[in-house]
C-alpha positions as protocol buffer text, in pm:
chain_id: "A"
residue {
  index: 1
  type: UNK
  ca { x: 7064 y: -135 z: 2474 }
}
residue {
  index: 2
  type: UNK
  ca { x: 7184 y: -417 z: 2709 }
}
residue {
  index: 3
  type: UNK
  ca { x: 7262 y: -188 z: 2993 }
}
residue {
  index: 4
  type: UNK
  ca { x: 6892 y: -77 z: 2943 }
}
residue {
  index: 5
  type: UNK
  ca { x: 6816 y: -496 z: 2982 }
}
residue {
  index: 6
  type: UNK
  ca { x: 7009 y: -530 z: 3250 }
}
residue {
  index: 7
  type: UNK
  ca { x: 6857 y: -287 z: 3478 }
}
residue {
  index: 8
  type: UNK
  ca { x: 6496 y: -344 z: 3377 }
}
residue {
  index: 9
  type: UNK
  ca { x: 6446 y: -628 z: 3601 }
}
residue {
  index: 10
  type: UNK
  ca { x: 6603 y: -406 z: 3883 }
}
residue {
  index: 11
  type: UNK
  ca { x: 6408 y: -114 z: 3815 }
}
residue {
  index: 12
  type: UNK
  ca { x: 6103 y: -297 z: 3832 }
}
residue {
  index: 13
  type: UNK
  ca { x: 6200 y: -486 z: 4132 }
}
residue {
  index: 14
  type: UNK
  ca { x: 6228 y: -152 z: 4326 }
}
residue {
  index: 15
  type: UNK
  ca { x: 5911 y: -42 z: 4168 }
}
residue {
  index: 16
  type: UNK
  ca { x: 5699 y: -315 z: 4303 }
}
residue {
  index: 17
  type: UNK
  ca { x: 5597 y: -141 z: 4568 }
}
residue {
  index: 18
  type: UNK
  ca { x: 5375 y: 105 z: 4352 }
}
residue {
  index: 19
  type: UNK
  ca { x: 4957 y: 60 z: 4412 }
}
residue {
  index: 20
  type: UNK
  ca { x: 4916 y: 301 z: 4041 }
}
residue {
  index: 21
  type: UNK
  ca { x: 4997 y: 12 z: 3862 }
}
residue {
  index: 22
  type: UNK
  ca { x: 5030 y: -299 z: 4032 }
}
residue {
  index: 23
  type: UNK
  ca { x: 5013 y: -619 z: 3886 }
}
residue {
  index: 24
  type: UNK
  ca { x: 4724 y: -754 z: 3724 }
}
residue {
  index: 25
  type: UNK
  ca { x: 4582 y: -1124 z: 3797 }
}
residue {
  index: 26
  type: UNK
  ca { x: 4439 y: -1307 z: 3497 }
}
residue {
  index: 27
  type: UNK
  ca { x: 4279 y: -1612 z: 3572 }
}
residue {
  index: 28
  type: UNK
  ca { x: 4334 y: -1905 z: 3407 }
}
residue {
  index: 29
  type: UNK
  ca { x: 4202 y: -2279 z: 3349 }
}
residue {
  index: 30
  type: UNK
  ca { x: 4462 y: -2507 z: 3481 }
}
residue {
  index: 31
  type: UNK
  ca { x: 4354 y: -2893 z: 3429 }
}
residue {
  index: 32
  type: UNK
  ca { x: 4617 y: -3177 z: 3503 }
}
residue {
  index: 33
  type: UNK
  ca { x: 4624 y: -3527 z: 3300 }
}
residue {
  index: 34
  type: UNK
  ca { x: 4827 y: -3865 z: 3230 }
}
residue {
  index: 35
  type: UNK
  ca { x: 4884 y: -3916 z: 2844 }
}
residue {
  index: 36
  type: UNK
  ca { x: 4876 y: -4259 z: 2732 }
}
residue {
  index: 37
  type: UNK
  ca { x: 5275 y: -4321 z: 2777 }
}
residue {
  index: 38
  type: UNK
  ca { x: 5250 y: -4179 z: 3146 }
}
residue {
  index: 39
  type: UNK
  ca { x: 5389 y: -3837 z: 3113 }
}
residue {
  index: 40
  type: UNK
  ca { x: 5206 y: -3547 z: 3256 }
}
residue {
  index: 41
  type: UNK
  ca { x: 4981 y: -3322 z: 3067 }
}
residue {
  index: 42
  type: UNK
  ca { x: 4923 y: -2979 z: 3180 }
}
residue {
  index: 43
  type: UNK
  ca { x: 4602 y: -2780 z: 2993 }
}
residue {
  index: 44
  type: UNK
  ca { x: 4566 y: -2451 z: 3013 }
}
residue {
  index: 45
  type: UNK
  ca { x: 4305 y: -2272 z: 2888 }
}
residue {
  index: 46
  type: UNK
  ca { x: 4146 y: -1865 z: 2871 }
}
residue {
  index: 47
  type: UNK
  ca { x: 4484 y: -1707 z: 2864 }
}
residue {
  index: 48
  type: UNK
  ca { x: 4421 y: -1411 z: 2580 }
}
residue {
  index: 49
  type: UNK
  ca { x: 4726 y: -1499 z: 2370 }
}
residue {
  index: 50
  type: UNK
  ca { x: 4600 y: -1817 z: 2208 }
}
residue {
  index: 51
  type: UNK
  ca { x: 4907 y: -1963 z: 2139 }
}
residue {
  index: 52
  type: UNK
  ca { x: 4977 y: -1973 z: 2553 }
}
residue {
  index: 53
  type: UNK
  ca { x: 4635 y: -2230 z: 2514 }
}
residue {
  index: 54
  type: UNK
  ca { x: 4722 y: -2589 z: 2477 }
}
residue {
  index: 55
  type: UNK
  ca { x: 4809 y: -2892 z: 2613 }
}
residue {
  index: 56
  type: UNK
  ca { x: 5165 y: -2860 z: 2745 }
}
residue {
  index: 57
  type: UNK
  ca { x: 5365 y: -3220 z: 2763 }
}
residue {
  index: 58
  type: UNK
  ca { x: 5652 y: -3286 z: 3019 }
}
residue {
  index: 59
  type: UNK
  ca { x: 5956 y: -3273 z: 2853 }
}
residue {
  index: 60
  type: UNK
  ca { x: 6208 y: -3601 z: 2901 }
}
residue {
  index: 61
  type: UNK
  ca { x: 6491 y: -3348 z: 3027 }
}
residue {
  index: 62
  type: UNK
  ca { x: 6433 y: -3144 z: 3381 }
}
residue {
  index: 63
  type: UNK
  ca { x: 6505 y: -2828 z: 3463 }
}
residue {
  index: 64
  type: UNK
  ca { x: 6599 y: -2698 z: 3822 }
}
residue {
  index: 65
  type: UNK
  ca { x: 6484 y: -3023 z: 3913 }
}
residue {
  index: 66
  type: UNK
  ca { x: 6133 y: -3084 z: 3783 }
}
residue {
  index: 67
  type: UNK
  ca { x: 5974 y: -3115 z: 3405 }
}
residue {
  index: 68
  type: UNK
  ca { x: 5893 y: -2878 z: 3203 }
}
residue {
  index: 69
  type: UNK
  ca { x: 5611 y: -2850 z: 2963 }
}
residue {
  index: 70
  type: UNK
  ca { x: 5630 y: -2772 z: 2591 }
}
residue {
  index: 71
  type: UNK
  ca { x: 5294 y: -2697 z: 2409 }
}
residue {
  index: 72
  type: UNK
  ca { x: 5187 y: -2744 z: 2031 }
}
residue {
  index: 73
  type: UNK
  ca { x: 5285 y: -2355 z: 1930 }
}
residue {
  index: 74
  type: UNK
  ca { x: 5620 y: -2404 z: 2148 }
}
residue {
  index: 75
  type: UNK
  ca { x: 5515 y: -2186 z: 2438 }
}
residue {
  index: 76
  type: UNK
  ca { x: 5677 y: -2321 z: 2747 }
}
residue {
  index: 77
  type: UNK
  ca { x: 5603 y: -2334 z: 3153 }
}
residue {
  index: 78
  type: UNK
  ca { x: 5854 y: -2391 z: 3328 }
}
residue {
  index: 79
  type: UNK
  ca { x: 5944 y: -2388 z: 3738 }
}
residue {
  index: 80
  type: UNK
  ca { x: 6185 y: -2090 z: 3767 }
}
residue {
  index: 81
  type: UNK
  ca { x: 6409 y: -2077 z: 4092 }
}
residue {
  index: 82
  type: UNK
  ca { x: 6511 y: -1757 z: 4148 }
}
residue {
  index: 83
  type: UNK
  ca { x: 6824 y: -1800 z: 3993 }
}
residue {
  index: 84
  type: UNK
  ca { x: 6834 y: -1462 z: 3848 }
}
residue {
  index: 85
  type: UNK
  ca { x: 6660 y: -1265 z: 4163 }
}
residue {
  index: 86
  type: UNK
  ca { x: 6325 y: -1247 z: 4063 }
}
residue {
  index: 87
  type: UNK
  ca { x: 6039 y: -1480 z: 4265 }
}
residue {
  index: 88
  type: UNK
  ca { x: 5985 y: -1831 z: 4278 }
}
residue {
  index: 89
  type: UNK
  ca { x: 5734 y: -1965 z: 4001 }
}
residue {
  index: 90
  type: UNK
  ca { x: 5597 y: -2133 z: 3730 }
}
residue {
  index: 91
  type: UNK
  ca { x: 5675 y: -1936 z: 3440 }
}
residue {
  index: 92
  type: UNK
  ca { x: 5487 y: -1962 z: 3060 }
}
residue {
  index: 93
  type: UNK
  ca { x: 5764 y: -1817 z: 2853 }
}
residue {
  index: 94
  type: UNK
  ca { x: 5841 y: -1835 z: 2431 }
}
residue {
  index: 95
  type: UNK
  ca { x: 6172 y: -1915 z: 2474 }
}
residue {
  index: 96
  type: UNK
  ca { x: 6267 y: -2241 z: 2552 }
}
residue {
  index: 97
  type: UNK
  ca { x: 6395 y: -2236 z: 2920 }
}
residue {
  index: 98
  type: UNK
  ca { x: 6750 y: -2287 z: 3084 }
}
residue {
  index: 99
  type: UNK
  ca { x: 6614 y: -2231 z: 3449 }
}
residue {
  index: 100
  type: UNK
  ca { x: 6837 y: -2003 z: 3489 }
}
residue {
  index: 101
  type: UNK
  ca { x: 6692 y: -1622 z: 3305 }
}
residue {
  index: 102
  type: UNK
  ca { x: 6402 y: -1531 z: 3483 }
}
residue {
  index: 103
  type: UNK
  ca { x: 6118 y: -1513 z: 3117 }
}
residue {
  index: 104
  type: UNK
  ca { x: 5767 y: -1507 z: 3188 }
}
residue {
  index: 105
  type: UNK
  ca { x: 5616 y: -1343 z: 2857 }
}
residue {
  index: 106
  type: UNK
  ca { x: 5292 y: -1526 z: 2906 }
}
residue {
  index: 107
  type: UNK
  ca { x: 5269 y: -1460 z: 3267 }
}
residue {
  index: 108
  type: UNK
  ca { x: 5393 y: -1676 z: 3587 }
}
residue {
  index: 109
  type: UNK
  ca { x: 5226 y: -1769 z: 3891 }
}
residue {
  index: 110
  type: UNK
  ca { x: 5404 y: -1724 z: 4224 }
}
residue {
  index: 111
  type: UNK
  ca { x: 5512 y: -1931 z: 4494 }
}
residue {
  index: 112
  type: UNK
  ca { x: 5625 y: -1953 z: 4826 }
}
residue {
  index: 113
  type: UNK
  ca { x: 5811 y: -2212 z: 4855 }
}
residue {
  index: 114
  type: UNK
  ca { x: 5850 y: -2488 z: 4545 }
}
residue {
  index: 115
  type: UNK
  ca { x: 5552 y: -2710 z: 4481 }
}
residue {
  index: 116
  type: UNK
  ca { x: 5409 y: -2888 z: 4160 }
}
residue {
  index: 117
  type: UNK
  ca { x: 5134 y: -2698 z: 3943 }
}
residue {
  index: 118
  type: UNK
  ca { x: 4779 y: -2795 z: 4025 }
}
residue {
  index: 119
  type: UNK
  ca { x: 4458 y: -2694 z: 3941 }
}
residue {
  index: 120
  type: UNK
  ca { x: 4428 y: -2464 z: 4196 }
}
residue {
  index: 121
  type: UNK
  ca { x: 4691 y: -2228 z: 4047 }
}
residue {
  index: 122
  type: UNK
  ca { x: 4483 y: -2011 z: 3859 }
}
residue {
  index: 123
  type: UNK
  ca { x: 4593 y: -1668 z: 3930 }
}
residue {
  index: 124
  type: UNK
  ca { x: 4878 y: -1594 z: 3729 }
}
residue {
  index: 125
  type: UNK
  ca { x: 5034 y: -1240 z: 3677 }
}
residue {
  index: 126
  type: UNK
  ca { x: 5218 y: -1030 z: 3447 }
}
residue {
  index: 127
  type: UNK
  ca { x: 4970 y: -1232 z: 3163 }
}
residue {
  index: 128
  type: UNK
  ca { x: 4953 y: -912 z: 2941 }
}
residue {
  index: 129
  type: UNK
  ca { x: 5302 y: -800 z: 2972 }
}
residue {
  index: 130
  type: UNK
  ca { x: 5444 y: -1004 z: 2717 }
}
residue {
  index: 131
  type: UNK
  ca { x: 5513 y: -746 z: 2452 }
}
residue {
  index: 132
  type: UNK
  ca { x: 5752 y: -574 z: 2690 }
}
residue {
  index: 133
  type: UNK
  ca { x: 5979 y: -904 z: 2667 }
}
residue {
  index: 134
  type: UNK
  ca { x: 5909 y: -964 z: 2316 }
}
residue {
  index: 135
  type: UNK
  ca { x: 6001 y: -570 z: 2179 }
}
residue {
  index: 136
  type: UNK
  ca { x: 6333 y: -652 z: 2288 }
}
residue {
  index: 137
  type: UNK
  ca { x: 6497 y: -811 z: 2070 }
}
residue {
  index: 138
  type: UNK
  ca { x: 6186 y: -880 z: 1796 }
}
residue {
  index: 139
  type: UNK
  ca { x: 6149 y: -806 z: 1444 }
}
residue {
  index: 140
  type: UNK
  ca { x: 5860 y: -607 z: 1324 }
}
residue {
  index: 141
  type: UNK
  ca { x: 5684 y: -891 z: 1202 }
}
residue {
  index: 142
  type: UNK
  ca { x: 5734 y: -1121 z: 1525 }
}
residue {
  index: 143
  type: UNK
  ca { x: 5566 y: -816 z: 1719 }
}
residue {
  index: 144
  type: UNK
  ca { x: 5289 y: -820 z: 1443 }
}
residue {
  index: 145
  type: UNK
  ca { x: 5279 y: -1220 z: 1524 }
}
residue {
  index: 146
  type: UNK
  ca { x: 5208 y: -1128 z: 1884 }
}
residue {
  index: 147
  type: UNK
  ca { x: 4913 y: -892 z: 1805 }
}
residue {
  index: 148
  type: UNK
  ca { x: 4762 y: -1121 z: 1570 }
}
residue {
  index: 149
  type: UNK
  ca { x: 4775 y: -1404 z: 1879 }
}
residue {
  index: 150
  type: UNK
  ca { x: 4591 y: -1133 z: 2107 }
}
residue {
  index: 151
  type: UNK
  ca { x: 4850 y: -940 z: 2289 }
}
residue {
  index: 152
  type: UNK
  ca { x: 4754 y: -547 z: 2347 }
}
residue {
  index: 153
  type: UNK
  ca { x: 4998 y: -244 z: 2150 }
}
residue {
  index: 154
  type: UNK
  ca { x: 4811 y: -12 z: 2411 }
}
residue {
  index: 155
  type: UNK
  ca { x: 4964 y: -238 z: 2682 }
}
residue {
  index: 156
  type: UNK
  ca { x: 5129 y: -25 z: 2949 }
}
residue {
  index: 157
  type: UNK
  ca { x: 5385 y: -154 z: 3213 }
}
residue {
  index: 158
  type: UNK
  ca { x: 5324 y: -296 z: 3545 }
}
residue {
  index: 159
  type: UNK
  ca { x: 5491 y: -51 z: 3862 }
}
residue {
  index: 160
  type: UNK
  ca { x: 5563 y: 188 z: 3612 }
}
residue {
  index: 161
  type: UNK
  ca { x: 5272 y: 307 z: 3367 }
}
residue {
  index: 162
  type: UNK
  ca { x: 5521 y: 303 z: 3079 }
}
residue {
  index: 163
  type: UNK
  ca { x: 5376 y: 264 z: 2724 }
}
residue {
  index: 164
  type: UNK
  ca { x: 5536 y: 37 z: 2494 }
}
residue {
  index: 165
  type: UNK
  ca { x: 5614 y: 306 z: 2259 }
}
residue {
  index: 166
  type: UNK
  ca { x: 5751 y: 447 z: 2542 }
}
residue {
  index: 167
  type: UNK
  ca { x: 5996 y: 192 z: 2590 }
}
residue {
  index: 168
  type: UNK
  ca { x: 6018 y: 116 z: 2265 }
}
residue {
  index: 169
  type: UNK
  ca { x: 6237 y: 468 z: 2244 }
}
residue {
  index: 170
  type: UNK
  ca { x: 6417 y: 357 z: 2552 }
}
residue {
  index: 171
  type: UNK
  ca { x: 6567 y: 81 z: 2339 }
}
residue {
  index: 172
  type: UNK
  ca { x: 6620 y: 287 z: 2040 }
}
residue {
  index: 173
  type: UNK
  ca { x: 6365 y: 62 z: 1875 }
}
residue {
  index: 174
  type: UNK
  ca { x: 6262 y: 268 z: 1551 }
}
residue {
  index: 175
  type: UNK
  ca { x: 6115 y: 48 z: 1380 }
}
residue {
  index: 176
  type: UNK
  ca { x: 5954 y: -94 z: 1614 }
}
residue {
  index: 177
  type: UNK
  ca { x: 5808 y: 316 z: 1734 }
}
residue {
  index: 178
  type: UNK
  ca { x: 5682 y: 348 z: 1325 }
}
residue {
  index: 179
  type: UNK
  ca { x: 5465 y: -16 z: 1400 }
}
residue {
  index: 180
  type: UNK
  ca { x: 5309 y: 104 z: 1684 }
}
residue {
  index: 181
  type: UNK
  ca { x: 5225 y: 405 z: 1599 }
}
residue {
  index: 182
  type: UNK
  ca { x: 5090 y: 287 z: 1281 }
}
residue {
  index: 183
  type: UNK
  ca { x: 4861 y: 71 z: 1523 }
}
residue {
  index: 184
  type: UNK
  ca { x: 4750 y: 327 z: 1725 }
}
residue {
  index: 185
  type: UNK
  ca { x: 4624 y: 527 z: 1383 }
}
């Protein structure tokens, strides 16, 4: 299973290029604030997971040298580096970041060259590709969790086409292949 982790990223890398399935932009609200003890505040809003809603608070510790955010259902966004290959970005992961893996399982929004989220930076990508991260390494019940917040079983992969059942039996996911098929009845 690893070895099929390891070259996902790569595979999807060289498949970037495809115009059958390219990425999708969502667009989200992005509205920047002080709280009352001077940290930042970033709110985002009409992303269709709703635990990726919320008001996001700068964290005290920084990672690859600027805050990140935590929100309320500890969803996180995050500047990612490209420390891992990858692009350069502002990431909205469930996992709580080391700036080093490059996780975006509520989407990211790309970049150029390193600047600080505004409220201009509204098209994110990748928004709906979540369960691919998630089916990973998740339990039945945490992929049940996802669907209940809004994220789609019929879902298929950016570059590629790939269902998640479909990759669901690349990981030798079982139990994960019963769920969704159950879903799809």
């Amino acid at each position: 299973m690893k070895s099929n982790l390891f070259f996902l990223p790569i595979y999807l890398f060289l498949m970037s290029c495809s115009k059958e399935f390219p990425a999708k932009i969502t667009k989200l609200e992005v509205s920047i604030f002080e709280s009352v003890d001077g940290k930042k505040v970033i709110s985002i809003h009409d992303h269709p997971l709703g635990s990726f809603n919320g008001k996001y608070l700068e964290q005290s510790v920084k990672i690859n040298d600027t805050s990140y955010f935590r929100n309320q259902n500890n969803r996180y966004l995050y500047f990612y580096d490209q420390a891992e290959g990858g692009e350069k970005g502002w990431s909205l992961d469930h996992r709580k970041p080391d700036g080093i893996k490059d996780h975006f399982s509520g989407g990211w929004f790309y970049l150029e060259k390193f600047q600080e989220l505004d409220e201009s930076c509204v098209n994110w990508l990748s928004v709906d590709q979540g369960l691919f991260h998630v089916i990973e390494n998740a339990s039945v019940n945490e992929l049940q969790e996802w669907i209940n917040d809004g994220a789609n079983p019929k879902v298929v992969m950016e570059y590629t086409g790939m269902s998640l059942i479909d990759y669901a039996k690349e990981l030798k996911r079982d139990d994960i292949i019963k769920y969704l098929i159950s879903v799809d009845d």
